[in-house]
SETOR-930203 format. One record per atom (N, C-alpha, C): x negated, y, z negated; residue in three letters. Coordinates in steps of 0.2 Angstrom, whole numbers, plus 2048, in hexadecimal, padded with zeros to 3 digits. Example, Ala and Ser with C-alpha at 12.3 -4.5 7.8 and 13.67 -1.06 7.14 Angstrom:
2
7BE7E47D9ALA7C27EA7D9ALA7BE7F07D9ALA7C07F57DDSER7BC7FB7DCSER7C08007D9SER
***
This chain:
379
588F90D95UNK58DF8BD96UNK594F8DD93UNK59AF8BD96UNK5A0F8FD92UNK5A2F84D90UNK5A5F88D8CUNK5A8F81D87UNK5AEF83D84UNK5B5F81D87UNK5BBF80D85UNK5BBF7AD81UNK5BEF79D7DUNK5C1F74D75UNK5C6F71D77UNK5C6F6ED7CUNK5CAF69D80UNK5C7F61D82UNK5CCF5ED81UNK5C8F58D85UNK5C9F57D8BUNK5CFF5BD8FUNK5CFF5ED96UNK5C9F60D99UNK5C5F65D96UNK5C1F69D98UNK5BAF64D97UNK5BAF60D91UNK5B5F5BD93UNK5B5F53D97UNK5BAF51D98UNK5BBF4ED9EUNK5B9F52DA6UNK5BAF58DA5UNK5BAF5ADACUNK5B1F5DDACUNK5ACF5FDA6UNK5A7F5DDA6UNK5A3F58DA9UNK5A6F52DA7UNK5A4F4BDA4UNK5A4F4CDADUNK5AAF4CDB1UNK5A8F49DB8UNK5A5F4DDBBUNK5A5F54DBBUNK5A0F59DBEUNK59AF57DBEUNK597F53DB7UNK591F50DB6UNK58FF4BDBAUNK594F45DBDUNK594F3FDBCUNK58EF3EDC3UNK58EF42DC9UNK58AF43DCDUNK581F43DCDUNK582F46DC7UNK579F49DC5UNK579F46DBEUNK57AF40DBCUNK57AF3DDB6UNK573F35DB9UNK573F35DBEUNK56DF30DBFUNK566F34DC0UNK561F35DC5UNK55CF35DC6UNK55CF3CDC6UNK55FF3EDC7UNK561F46DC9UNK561F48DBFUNK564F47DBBUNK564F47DB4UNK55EF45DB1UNK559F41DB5UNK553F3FDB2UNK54DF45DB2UNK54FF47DBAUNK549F4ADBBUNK54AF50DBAUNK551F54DB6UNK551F5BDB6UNK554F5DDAEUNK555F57DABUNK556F59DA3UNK553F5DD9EUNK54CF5EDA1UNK548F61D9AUNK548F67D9DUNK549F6ADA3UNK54AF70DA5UNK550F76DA3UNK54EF7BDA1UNK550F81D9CUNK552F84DA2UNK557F87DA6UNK557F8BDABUNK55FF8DDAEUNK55FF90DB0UNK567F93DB2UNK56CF8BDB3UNK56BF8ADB8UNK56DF82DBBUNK56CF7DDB9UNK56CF7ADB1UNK56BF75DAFUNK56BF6EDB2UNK566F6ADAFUNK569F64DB1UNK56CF5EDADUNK56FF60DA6UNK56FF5DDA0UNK578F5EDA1UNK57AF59D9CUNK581F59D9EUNK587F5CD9CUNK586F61D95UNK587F65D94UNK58EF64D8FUNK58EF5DD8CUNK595F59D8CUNK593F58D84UNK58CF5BD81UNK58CF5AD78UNK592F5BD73UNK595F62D76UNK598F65D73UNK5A2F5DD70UNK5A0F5DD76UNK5A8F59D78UNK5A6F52D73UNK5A1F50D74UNK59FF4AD71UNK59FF4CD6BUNK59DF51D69UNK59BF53D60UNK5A0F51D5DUNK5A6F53D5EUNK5ABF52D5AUNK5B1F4FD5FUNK5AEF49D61UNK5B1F46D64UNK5B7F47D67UNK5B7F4AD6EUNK5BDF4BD71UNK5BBF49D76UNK5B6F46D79UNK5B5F42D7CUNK5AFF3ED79UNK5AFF36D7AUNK5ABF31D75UNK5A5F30D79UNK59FF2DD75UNK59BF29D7AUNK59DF22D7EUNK5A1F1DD7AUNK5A2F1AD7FUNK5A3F1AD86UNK5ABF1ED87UNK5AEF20D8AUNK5ABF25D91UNK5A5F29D8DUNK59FF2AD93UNK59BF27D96UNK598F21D90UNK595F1ED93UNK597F1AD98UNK59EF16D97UNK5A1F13D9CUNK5A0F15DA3UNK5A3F1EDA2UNK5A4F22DA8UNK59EF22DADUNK599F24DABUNK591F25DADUNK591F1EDB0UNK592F16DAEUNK58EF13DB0UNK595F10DB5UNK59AF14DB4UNK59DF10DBEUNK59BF15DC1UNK597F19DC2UNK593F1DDC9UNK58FF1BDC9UNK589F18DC1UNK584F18DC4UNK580F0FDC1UNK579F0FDC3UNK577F0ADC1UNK574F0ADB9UNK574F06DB3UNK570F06DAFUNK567F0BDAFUNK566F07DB4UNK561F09DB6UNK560F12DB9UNK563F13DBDUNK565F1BDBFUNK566F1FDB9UNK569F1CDB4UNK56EF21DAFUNK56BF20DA6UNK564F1EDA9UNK560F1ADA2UNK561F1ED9FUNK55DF24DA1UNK55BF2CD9CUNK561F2DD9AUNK566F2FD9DUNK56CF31D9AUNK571F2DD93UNK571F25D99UNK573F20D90UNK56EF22D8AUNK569F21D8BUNK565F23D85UNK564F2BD82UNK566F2DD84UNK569F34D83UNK56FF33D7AUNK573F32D81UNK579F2FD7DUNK578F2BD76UNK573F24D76UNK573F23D72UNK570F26D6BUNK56AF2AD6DUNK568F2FD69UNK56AF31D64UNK572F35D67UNK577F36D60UNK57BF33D5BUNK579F2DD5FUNK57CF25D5BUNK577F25D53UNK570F25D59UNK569F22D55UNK569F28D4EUNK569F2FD4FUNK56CF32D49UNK56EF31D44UNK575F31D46UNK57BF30D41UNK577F28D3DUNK578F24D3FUNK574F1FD3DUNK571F20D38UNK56BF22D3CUNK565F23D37UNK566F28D31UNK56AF2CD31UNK56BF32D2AUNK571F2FD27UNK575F2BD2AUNK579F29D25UNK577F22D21UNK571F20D22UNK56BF1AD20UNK566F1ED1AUNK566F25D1CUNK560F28D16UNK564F2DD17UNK56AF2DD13UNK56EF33D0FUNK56AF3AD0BUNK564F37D08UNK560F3CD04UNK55CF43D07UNK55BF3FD0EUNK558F45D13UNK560F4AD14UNK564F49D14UNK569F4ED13UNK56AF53D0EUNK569F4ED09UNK569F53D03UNK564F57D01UNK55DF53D02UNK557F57D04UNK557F5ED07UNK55AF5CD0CUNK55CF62D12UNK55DF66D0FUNK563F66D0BUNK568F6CD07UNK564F6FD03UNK560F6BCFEUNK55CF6DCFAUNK55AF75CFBUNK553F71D01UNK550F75D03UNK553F7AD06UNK559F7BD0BUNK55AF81D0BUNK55EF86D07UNK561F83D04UNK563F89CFEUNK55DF8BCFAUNK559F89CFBUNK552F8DCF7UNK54EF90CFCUNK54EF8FD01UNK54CF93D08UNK550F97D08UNK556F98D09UNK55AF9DD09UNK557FA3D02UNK558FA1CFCUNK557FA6CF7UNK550FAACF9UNK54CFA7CFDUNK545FAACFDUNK545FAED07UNK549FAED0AUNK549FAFD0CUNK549FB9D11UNK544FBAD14UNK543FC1D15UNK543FC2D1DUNK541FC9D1EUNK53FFCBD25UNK53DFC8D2AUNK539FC4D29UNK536FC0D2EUNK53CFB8D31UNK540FB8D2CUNK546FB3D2CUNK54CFB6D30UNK54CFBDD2FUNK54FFC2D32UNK550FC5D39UNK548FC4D3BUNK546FC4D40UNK548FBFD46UNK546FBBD43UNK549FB5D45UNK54FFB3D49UNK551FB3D46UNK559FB2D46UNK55DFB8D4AUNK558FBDD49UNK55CFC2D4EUNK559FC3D55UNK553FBFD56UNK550FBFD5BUNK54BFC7D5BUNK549FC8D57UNK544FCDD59UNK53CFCAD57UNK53BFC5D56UNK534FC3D56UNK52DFC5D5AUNK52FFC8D5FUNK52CFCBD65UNK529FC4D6BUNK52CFBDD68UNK52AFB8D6CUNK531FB8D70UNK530FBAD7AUNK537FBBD7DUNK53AFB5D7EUNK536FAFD7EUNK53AFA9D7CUNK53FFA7D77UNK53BFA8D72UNK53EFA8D6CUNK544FAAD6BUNK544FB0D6AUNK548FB5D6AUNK54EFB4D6FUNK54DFB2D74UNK552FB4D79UNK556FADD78UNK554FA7D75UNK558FA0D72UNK55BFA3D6DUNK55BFA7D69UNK55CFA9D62UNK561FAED63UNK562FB2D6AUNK568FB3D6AUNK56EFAED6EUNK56AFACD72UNK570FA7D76UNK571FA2D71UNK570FA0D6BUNK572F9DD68UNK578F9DD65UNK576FA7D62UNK57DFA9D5EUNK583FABD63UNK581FADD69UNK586FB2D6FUNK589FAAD73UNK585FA5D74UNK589F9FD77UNK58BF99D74UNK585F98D6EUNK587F91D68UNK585F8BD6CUNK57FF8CD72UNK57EF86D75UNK574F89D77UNK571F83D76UNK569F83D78UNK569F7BD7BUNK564F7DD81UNK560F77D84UNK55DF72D80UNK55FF6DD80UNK55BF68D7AUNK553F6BD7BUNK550F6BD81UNK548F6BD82UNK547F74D7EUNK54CF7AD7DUNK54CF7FD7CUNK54CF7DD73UNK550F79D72UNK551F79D69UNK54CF75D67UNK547F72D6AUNK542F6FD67UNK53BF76D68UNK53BF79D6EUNK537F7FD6CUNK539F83D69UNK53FF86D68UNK53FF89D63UNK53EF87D5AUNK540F82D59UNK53DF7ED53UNK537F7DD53UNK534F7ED56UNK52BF7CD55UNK52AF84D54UNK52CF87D58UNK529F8FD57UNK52BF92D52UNK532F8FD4FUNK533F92D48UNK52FF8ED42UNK52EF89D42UNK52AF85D3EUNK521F86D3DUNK51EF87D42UNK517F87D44UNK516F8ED45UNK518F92D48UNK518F98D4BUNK519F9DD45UNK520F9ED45UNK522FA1D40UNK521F9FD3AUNK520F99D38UNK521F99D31UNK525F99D2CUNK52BF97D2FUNK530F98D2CUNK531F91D28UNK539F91D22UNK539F89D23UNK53EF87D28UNK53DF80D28UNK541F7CD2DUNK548F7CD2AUNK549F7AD24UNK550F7AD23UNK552F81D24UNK551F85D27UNK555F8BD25UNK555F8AD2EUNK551F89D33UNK554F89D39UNK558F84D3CUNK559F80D37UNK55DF7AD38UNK561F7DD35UNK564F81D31UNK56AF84D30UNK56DF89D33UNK568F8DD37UNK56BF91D3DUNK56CF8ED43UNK56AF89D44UNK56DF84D48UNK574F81D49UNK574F7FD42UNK57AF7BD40UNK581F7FD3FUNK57DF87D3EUNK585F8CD3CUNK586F8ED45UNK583F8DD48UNK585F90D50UNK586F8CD57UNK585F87D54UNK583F80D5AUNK58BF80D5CUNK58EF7DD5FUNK594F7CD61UNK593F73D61UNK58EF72D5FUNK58DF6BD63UNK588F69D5EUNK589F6CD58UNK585F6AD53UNK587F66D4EUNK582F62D4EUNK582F5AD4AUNK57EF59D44UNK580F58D3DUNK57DF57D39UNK577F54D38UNK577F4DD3BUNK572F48D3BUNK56EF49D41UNK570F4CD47UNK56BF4FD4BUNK568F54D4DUNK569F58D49UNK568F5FD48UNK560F5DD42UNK563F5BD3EUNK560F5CD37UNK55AF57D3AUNK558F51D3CUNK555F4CD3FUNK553F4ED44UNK553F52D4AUNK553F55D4DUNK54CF5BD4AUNK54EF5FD46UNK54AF63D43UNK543F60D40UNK546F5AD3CUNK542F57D38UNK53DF55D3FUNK53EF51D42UNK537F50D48UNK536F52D4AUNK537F5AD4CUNK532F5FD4FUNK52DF60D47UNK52FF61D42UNK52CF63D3DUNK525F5CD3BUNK528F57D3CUNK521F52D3BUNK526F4ED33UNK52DF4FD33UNK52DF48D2DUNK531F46D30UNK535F42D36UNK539F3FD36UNK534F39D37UNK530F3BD3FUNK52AF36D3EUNK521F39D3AUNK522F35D35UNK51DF3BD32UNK517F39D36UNK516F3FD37UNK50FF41D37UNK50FF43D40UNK514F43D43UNK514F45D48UNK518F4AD49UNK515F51D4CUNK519F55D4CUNK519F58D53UNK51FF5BD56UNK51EF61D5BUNK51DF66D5CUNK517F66D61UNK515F6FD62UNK516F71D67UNK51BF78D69UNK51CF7AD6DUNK515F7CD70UNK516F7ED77UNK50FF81D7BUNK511F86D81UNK50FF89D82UNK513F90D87UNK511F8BD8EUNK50BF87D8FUNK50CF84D96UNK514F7FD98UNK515F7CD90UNK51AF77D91UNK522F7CD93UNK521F82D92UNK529F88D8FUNK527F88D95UNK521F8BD99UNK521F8FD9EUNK524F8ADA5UNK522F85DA4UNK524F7FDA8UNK52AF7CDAAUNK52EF7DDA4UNK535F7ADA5UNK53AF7FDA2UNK538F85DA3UNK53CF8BDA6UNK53DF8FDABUNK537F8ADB0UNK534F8EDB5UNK532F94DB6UNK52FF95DB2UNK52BF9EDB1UNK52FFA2DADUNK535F9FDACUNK539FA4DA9UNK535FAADA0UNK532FA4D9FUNK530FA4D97UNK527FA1D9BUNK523FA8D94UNK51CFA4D95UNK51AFA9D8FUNK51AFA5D8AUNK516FA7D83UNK510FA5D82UNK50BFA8D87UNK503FA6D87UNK503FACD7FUNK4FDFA7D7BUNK4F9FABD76UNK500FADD71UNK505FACD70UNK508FACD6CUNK50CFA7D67UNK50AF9FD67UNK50CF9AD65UNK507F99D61UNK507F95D5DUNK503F91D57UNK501F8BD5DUNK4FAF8BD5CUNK4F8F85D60UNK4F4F7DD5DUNK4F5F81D57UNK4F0F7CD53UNK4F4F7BD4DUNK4F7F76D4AUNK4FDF77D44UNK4FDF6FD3FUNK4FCF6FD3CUNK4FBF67D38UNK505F65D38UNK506F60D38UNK50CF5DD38UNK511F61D2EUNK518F61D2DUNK519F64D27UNK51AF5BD24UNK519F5CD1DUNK519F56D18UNK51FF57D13UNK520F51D0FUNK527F54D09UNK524F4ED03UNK524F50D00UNK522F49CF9UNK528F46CF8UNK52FF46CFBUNK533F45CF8UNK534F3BCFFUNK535F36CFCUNK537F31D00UNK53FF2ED00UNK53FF2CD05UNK547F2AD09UNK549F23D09UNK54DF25D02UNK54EF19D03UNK553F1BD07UNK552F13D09UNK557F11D0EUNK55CF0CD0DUNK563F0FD0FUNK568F0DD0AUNK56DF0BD11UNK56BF04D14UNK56EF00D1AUNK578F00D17UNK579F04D1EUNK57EF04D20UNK584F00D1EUNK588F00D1AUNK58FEFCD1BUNK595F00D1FUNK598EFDD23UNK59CF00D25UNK5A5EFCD21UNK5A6F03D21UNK5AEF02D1DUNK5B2EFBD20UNK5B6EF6D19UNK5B7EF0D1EUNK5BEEF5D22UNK5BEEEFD26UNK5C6EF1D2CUNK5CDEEED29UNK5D1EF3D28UNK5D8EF2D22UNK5DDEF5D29UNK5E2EF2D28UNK5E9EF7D29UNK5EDEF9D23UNK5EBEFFD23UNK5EEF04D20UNK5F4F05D1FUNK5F7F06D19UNK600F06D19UNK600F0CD1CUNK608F10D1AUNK60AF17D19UNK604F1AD17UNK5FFF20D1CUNK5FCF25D1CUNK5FCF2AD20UNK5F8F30D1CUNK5F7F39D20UNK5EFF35D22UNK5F3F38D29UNK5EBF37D2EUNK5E6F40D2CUNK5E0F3ED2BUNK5DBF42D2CUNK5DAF45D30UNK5D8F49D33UNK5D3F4DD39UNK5D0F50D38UNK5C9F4FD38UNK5C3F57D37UNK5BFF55D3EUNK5B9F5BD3EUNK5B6F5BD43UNK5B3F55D43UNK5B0F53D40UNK5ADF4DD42UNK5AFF48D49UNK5B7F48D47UNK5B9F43D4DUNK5C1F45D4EUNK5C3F47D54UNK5C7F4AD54UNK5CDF46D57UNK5CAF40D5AUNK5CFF3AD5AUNK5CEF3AD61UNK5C9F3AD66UNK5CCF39D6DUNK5CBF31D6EUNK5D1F2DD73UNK5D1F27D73UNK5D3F22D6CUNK5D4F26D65UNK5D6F21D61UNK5DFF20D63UNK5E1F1AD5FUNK5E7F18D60UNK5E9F1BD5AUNK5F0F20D58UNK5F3F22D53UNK5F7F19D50UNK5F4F1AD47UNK5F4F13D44UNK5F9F14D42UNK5FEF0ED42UNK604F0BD40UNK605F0ED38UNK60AF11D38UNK60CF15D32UNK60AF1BD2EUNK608F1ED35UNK606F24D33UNK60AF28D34UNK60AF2DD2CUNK612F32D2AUNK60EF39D2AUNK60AF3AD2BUNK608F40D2EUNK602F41D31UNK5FFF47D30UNK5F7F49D34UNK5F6F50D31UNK5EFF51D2FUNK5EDF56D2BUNK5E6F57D2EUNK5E4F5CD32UNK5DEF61D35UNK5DBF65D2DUNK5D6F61D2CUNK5D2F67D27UNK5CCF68D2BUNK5CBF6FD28UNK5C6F72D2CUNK5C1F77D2BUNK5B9F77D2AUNK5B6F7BD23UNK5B6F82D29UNK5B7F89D23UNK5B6F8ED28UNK5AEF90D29UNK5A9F8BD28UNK5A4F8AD29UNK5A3F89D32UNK5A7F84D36UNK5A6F81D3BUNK5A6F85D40UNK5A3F82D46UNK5A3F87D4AUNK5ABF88D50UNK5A9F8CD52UNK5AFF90D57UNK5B5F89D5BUNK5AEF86D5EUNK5B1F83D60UNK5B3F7CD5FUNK5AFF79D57UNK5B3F74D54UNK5BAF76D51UNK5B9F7DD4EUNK5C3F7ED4CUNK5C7F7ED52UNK5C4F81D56UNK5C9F80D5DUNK5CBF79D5EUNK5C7F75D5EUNK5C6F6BD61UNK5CBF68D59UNK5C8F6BD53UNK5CEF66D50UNK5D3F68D4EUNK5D5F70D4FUNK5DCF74D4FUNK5E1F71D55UNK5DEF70D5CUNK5E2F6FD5FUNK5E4F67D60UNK5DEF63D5BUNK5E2F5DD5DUNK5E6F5BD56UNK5E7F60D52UNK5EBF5FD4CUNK5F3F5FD4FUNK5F1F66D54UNK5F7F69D57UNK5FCF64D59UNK5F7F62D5EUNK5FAF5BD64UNK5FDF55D5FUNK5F8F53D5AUNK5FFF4ED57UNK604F52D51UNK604F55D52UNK609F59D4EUNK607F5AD47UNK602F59D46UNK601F5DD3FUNK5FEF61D3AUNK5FDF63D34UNK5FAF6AD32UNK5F2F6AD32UNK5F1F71D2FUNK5E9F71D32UNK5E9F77D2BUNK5E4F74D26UNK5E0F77D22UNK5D9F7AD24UNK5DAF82D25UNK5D0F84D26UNK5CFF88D1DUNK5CBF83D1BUNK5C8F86D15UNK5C3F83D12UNK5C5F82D0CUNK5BFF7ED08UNK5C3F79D03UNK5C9F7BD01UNK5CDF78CFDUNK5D3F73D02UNK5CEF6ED04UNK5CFF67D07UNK5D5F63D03UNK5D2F62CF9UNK5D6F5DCF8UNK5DDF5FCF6UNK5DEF66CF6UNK5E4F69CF4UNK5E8F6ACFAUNK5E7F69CFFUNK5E9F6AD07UNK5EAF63D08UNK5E7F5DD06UNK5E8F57D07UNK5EEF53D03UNK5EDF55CFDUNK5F1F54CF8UNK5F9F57CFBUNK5F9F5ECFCUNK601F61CFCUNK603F5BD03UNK5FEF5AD08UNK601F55D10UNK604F4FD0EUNK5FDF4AD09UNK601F46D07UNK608F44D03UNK609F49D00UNK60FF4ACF9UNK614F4CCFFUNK615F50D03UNK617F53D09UNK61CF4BD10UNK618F48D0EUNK615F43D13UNK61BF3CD0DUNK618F3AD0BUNK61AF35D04UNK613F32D04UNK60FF31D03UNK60BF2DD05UNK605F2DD00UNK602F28CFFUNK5FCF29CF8UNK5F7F25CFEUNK5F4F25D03UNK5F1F24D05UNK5F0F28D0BUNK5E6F2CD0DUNK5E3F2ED12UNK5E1F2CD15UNK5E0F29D1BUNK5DDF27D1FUNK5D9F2DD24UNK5D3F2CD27UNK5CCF32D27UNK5CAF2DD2BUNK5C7F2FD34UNK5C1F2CD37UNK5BDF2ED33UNK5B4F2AD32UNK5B2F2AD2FUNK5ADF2FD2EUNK5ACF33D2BUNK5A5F39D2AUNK5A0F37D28UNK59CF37D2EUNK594F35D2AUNK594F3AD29UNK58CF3CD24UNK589F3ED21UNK588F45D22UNK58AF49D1FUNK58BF50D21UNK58FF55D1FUNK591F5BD20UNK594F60D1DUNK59CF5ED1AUNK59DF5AD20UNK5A5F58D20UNK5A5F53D1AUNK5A0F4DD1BUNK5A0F49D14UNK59FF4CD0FUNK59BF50D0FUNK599F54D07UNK5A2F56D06UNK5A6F5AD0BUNK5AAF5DD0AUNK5B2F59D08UNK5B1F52D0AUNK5B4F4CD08UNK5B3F49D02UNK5AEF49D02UNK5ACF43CF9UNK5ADF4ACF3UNK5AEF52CF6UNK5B1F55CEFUNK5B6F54CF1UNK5BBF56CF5UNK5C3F53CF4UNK5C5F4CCF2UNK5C1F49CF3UNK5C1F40CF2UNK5C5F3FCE9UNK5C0F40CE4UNK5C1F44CE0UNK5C8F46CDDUNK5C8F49CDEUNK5D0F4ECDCUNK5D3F4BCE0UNK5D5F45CE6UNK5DAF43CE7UNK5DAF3CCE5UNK5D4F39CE3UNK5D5F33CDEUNK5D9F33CD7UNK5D8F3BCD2UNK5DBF3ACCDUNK5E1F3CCD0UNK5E4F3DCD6UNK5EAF3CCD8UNK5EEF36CD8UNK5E9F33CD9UNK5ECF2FCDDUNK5EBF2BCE3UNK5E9F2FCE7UNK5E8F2FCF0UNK5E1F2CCF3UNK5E4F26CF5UNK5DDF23CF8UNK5DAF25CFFUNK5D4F24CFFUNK5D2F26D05UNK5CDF23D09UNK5CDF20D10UNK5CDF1BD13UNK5CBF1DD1AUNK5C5F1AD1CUNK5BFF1DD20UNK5C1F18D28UNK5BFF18D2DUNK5C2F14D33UNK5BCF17D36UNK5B6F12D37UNK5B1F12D3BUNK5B4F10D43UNK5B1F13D48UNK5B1F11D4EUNK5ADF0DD4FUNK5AEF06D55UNK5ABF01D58UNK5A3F04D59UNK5A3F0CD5EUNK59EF0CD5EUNK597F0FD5AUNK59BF11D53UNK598F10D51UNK594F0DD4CUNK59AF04D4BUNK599EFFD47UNK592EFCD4CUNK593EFED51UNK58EEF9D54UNK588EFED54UNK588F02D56UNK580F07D56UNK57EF07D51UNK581F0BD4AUNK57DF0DD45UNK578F08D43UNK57AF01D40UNK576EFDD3BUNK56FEFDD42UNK570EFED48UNK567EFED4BUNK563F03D48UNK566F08D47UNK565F0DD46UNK55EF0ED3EUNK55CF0BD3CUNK559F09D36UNK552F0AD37UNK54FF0AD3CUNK546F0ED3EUNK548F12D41UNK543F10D48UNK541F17D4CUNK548F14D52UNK547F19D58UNK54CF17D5DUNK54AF13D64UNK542F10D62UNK542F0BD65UNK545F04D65UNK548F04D5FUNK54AEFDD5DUNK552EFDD61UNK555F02D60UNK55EF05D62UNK55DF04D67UNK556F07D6CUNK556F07D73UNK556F01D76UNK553EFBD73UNK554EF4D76UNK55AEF3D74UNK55DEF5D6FUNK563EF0D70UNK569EF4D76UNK568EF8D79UNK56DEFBD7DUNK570EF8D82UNK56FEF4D85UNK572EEFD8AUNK577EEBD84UNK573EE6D80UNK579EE3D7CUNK57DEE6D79UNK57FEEED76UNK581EF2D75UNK588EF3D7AUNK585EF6D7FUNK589EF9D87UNK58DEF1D87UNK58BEEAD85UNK58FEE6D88UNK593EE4D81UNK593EE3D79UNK596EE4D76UNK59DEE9D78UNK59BEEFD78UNK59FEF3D78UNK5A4EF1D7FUNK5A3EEFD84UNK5A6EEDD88UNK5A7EF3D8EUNK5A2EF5D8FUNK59DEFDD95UNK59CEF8D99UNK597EF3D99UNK595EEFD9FUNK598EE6D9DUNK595EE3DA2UNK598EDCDA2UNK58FED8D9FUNK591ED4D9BUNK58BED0D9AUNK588ECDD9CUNK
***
């Protein structure tokens, strides 16, 4: 798939989909193959240049709740993530952990991997389309997860980081939770096993790893447990004189620029991918303001502010993830400044995250009151 860092490009997406977004989207989504039938619209949503509300809106004037089930629930999936890991902060940290000590141990066989030479041609052939496109079929990144997991033997955090460094459309909380339940601890004790009859199925022949897959695999365990640390969301202030923030995480499509804002500052890890610097460089561009790519966030915040007049920041808000980590250090060094900084949660995420506290059965019943909260549908 080609993906421009426009919300042009994802609008025109959005409608190309809107046709095959009901029953046509049901019966052909888990299919891996030249002509997909999945919407192809992650990337746009990841970093907000098009919203979910806003989709979901779109979807449901063509189609019925009912026709566009799978899809709404699609959607809210990456609600029920973010949610959930910004609820159990420690599986983040955990993450980290464990991969910077995977990485220190890590050899040949990781190497393999990662460059697709495993002599698995499924494998391997996701593992370069991975690097050479920065996009995988959800049903493609849960077999390959399983296969590096169970197969290879690898660890999980370390494929969750190959993941996370090349996705275009990669999400902290669903990348990392994503990983965790094919590996058996998101929900413990239940894990996914890839199967060469299920590849060979819904790639239509393309792939068929008979006699090379792990068929027999006990679920992975961690001794480490996850309190659960319920949601508050930031109260709602108007802000005096402030430098507006922008990072990937939310690039501002449909917000309204807030009364008193004396400038705008684009930070941006050169961690990110291709097409998140493109997505928050260009909409730095558009309101006219500067764009930091580095690591030295509070030094680049601090000159905009002082630049600016201004001792306060205002930041849509960063759950849990790289951008956060990369926030709470500059947090730090602009407090002994001075410079307060001040977080602005979105409605749709006010109202999704707190369901978000189990499993996704519970978020799933609320999605009609949800859609009519939000004001998507009529009540």
């Amino acid at each position: 798939m080609m993906f421009e860092a426009t919300r042009q490009a994802g609008l025109r997406r959005l409608e190309a989909f809107l046709p095959n977004a009901g029953q046509a989207y049901q019966a052909r989504r888990n299919f891996d193959v030249p002509v997909s039938g999945v919407s192809g619209l992650s990337p746009w949503i990841r970093h907000r240049l098009l919203t979910e509300d806003e989709i979901l809106r779109r979807i449901l004037e063509d189609h019925t709740p009912r026709e566009a089930q799978s899809f709404v629930q699609e959607v809210f999936w990456r609600g029920y993530f973010k949610g959930w890991l910004q609820q159990r902060p420690s599986v983040w940290q955990s993450y980290k952990v464990g991969r910077n000590r995977a990485r220190e141990r890590a050899g040949g066989d990781y190497l393999a991997a990662i460059e697709g030479r495993t002599g698995i041609d499924c494998f391997d052939h996701w593992s370069r389309q991975l690097i050479t496109e920065g996009y995988l079929h959800n049903h493609a990144r849960m077999w390959f997860a399983s296969i590096w997991i169970f197969t290879l033997r690898l660890p999980w955090q370390l494929g969750a980081d190959f993941f996370l460094t090349h996705l275009r459309d990669g999400d902290p909380a669903s990348n990392t939770l994503s990983w965790r339940w094919v590996a058996g601890l998101h929900t413990k004790g239940k894990h996914y096993l890839a199967s060469a009859e299920n590849i060979a199925r819904f790639t239509e022949g393309r792939f068929n790893p008979v006699g090379q897959l792990a068929t027999d695999a006990m679920p992975l365990t961690e001794p480490a447990e996850h309190p659960f640390i319920p949601f508050v969301p930031p109260a709602i202030s108007a802000p005096g004189p402030h430098l507006r923030l922008l990072t990937e995480e939310d690039c501002g499509a449909g917000l309204t620029p807030l009364p008193q804002e004396a400038g705008v500052l684009a930070v941006v890890s050169p961690l990110s991918s291709d097409f998140a610097q493109a997505a928050i460089c260009r909409a730095a561009t558009e309101q006219g303001g500067e764009i930091c790519i580095g690591h030295l966030w509070s030094e680049a915040i601090l000159r905009a502010a002082e630049a600016a007049g201004v001792a306060q920041v205002v930041v849509d808000f960063t759950p849990v993830g790289p951008v956060a980590d990369g926030l709470d250090r500059a947090r730090v060094r602009l407090a002994q400044a001075g410079i307060r900084v001040q977080q602005v949660l979105r409605p749709y995420d006010r109202r999704v995250w707190p369901h978000a506290d189990k499993g996704f059965f519970k978020l799933k019943k609320q999605i009609p009151k949800l859609l009519t909260s939000l004001g998507i549908m009529d009540g």
